[in-house]
C-alpha positions in Angstrom: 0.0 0.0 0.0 1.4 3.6 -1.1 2.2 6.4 1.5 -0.3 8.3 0.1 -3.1 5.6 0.3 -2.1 5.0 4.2 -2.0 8.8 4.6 -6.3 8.8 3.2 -7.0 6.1 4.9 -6.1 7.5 8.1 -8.0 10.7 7.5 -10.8 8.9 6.6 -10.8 7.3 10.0 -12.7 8.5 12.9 -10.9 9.3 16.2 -11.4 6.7 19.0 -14.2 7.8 21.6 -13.2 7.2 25.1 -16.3 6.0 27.5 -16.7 8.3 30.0 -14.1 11.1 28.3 -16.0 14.4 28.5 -15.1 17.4 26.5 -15.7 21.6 27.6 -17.0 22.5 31.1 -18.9 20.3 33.3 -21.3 20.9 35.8 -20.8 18.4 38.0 -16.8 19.8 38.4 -19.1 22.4 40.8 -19.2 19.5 43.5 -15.7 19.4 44.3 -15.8 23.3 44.7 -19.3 23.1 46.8 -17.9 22.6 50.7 -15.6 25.2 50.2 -18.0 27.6 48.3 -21.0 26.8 51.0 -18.2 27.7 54.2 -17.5 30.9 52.5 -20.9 31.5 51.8 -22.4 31.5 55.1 -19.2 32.6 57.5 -18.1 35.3 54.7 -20.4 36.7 52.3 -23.3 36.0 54.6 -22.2 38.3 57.6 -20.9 41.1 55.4 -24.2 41.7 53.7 -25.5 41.2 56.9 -23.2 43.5 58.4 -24.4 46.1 56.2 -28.0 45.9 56.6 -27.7 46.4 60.5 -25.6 49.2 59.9 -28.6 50.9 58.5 -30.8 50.5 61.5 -31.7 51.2 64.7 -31.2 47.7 66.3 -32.6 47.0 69.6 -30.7 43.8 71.0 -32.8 42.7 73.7 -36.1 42.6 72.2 -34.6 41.7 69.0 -36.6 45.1 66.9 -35.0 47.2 64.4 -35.9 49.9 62.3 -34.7 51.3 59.2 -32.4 54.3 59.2 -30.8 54.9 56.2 -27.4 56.3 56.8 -27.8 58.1 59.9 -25.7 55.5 61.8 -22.8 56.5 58.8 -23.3 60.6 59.6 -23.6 60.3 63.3 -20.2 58.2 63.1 -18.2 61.1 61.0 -19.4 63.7 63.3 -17.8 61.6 66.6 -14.7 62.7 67.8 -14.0 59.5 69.4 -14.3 57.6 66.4 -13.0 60.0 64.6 -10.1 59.7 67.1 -10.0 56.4 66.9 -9.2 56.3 63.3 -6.4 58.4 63.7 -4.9 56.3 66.4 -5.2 53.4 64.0 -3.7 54.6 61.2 -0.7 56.6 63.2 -0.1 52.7 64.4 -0.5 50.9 61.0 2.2 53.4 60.1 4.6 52.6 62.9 4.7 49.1 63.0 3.9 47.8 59.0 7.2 49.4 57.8 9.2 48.4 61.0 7.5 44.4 60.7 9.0 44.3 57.0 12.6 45.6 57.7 12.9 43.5 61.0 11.4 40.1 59.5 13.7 41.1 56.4 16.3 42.1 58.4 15.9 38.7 60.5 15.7 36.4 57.4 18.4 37.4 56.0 20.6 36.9 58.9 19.4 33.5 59.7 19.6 32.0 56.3 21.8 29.8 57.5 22.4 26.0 58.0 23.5 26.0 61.3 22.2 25.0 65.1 22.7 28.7 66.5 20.3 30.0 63.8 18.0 27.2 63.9 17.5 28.2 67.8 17.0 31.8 67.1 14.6 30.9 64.4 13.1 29.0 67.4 13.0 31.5 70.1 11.6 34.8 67.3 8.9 32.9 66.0 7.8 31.6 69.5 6.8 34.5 71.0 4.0 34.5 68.4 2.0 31.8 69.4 1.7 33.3 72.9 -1.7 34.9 73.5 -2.5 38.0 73.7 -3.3 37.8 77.6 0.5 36.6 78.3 2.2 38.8 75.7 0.6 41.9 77.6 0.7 40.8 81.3 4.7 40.0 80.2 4.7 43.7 79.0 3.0 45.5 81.3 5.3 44.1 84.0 8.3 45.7 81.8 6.2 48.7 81.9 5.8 49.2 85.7 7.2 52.8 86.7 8.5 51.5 89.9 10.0 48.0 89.9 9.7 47.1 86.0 12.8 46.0 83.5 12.8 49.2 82.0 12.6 51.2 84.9 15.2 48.8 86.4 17.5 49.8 83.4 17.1 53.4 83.5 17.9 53.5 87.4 21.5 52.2 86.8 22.0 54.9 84.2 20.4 57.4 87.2 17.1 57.9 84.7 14.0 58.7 86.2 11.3 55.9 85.4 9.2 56.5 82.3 5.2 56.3 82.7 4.5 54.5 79.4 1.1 53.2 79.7 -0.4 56.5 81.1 1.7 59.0 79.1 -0.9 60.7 76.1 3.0 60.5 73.5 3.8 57.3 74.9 0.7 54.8 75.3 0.1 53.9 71.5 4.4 53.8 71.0 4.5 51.3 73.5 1.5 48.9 72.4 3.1 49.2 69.3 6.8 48.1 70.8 4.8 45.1 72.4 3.2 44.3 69.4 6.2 43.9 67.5 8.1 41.9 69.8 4.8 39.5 69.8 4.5 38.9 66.4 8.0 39.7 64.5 8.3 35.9 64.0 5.7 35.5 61.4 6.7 37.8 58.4 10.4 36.3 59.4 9.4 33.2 58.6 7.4 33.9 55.7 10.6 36.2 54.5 13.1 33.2 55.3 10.7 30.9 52.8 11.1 33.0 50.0 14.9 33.3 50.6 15.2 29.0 50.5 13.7 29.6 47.1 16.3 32.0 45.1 18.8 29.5 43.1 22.4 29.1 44.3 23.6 29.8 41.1 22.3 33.4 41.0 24.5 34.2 43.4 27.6 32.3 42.4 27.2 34.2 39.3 27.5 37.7 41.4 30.7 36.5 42.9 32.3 35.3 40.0 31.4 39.5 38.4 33.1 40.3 42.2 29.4 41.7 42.7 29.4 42.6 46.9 26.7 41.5 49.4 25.0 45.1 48.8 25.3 44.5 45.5 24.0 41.3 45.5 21.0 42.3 48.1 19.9 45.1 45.2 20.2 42.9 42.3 19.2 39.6 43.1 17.5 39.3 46.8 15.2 41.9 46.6 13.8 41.1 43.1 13.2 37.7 44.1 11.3 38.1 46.7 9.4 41.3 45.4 6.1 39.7 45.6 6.5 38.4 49.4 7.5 41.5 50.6 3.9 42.9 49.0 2.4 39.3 50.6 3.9 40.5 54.3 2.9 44.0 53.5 -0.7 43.4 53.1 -1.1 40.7 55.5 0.1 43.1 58.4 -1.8 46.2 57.3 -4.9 44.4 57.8 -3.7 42.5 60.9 -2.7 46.0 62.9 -5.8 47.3 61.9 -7.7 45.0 63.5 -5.8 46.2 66.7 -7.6 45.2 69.8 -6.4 43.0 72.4 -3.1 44.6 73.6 -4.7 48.1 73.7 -7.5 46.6 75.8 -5.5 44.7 77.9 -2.7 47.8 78.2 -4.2 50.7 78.7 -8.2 50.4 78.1 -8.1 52.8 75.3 -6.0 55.7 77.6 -5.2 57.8 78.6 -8.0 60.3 77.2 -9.0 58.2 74.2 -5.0 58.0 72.8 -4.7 54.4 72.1 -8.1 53.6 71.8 -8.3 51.6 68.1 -11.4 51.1 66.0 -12.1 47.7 67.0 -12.6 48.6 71.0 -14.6 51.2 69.9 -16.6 48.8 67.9 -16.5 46.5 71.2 -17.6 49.0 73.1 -20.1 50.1 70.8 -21.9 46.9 70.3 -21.2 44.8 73.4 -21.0 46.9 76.0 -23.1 50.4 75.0 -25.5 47.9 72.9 -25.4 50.2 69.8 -25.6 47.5 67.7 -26.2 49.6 64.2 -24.1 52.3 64.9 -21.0 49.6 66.0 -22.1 47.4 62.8 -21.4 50.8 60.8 -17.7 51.6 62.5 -17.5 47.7 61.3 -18.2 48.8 57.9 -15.9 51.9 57.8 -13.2 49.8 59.2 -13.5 47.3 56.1 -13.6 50.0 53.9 -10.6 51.3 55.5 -8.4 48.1 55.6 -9.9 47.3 51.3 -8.2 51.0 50.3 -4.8 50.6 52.4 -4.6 46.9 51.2 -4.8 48.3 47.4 -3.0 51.0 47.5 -0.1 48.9 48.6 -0.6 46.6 46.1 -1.0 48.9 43.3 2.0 51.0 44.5 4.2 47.6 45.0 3.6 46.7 40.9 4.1 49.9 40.1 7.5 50.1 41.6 8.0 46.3 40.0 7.1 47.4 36.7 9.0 50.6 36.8 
């Protein structure tokens, strides 16, 4: 039989069927995706809609009535000066510690990059501190705090330095909940920094020290490239972390003195759980969201922008 006749012959021939071979999209691929949609469903999308229908009402918690009220929950909010305080304070602390968690854990990567015992302890003892609680982390902190017979006080005394009142100082209260707050959780965007380090190839830098490129040179050209997109990753994950801020300034200082380290979320607390203002706390909730969506963006969009320029 000729080449050519072969090459008809197969043309002419159908292509084999396969039982049970399916071709385009299927509905029942939506099964394997169901548990996970129906859990985000009802403990996600379910309480923010929610969430934003109380926070236009009056809602009455204890005989369970509410009554539509548009946005005055929204206006009363933006005309409260402790809210409007407690936004401040939030955002003054996103700024203090975000920038200072990235050079730290950065900082912290990089030096214990290592193979060795005496990094793998350190490793140890930086990320440990952050699966304390909050309750320990701030009863270990406020006992550093103590004007009288604390560490810090204890320090300053053998330089002859008076005792610092941290926790009831107006400059100092939201400062120090943000030193304790670092110390607490500087483990986390170590680790997550030392992960994306373990993941650059050897040879890259082999290749800068056989151009006798330096460690700064190196750092610039290679390091920070490669792990562009975790430092965005650690970026975003602790700008909506700190603000959520909550249970060291509870814990600390109660919101003092005179309202300066009170965060959005104890006011929300306080709001909902304590004064019963469940509509008006529902729209600080709201605002708060809002809040943490824009930051988390403009972060983003300012990280590819640097990327791509």
């Amino acid at each position: 039989m000729s080449t050519q006749s072969l090459a008809s012959t197969a043309a002419a021939t159908p292509a084999p069927r396969y039982a049970g071979a399916s071709i385009g999209p299927s509905w029942r691929n939506l099964l394997f995706v169901l548990p996970f949609l129906a859990v985000y469903v009802v403990l996600l999308v379910y309480p923010l809609f929610r969430g934003i229908w109380i926070s236009l009402q009056e809602y009455d918690m204890f005989d369970q009535t509410a009554s539509f009220a548009g946005l005055a929950n929204f206006r009363r909010l933006f005309a409260d000066k402790v809210f409007l305080g407690t936004v401040s304070n939030t955002f003054v602390f996103v700024l203090m510690t975000v920038p200072v968690f990235v050079a730290i854990g950065l900082g912290l990567a990089l030096a214990l990059n290592r193979e060795s015992k005496g990094s793998a302890a350190l490793r140890a003892v930086f990320f440990g501190t952050s699966v304390l609680s909050v309750t320990i982390v701030t009863i270990i902190w406020k006992m550093m705090y103590l004007p009288d017979r604390g560490l810090i006080a204890g320090i300053l005394s053998i330089f002859g330095l008076p005792p610092i009142q941290f926790l009831t100082s107006q400059e100092l209260a939201l400062p120090a909940i943000a030193l304790c707050t670092l110390w607490w959780v500087i483990g986390l965007p170590m680790m997550l920094f030392l992960a994306a380090l373990q993941q650059i190839p050897g040879e890259l830098y082999e290749a800068a020290a056989l151009d006798n490129a330096g460690r700064w040179r190196s750092f610039w050209s290679i390091t920070l490239p490669s792990i562009r997109r975790s430092v965005v990753v650690v970026a975003i994950y602790e700008i909506v972390a700190q603000f959520q801020l909550f249970g060291q300034a509870q814990l600390l200082t109660r919101g003092g003195p005179n309202n300066a380290s009170r965060p959005i979320v104890q006011f929300i607390y306080e709001e909902g759980f304590q004064r019963w203002n469940v509509g008006y706390a529902a729209a600080a909730s709201e605002v708060l969201f809002l809040l943490m969506a824009i930051a988390a963006i403009l972060q983003y969009v300012a990280a590819r922008r640097r990327a791509e320029g």
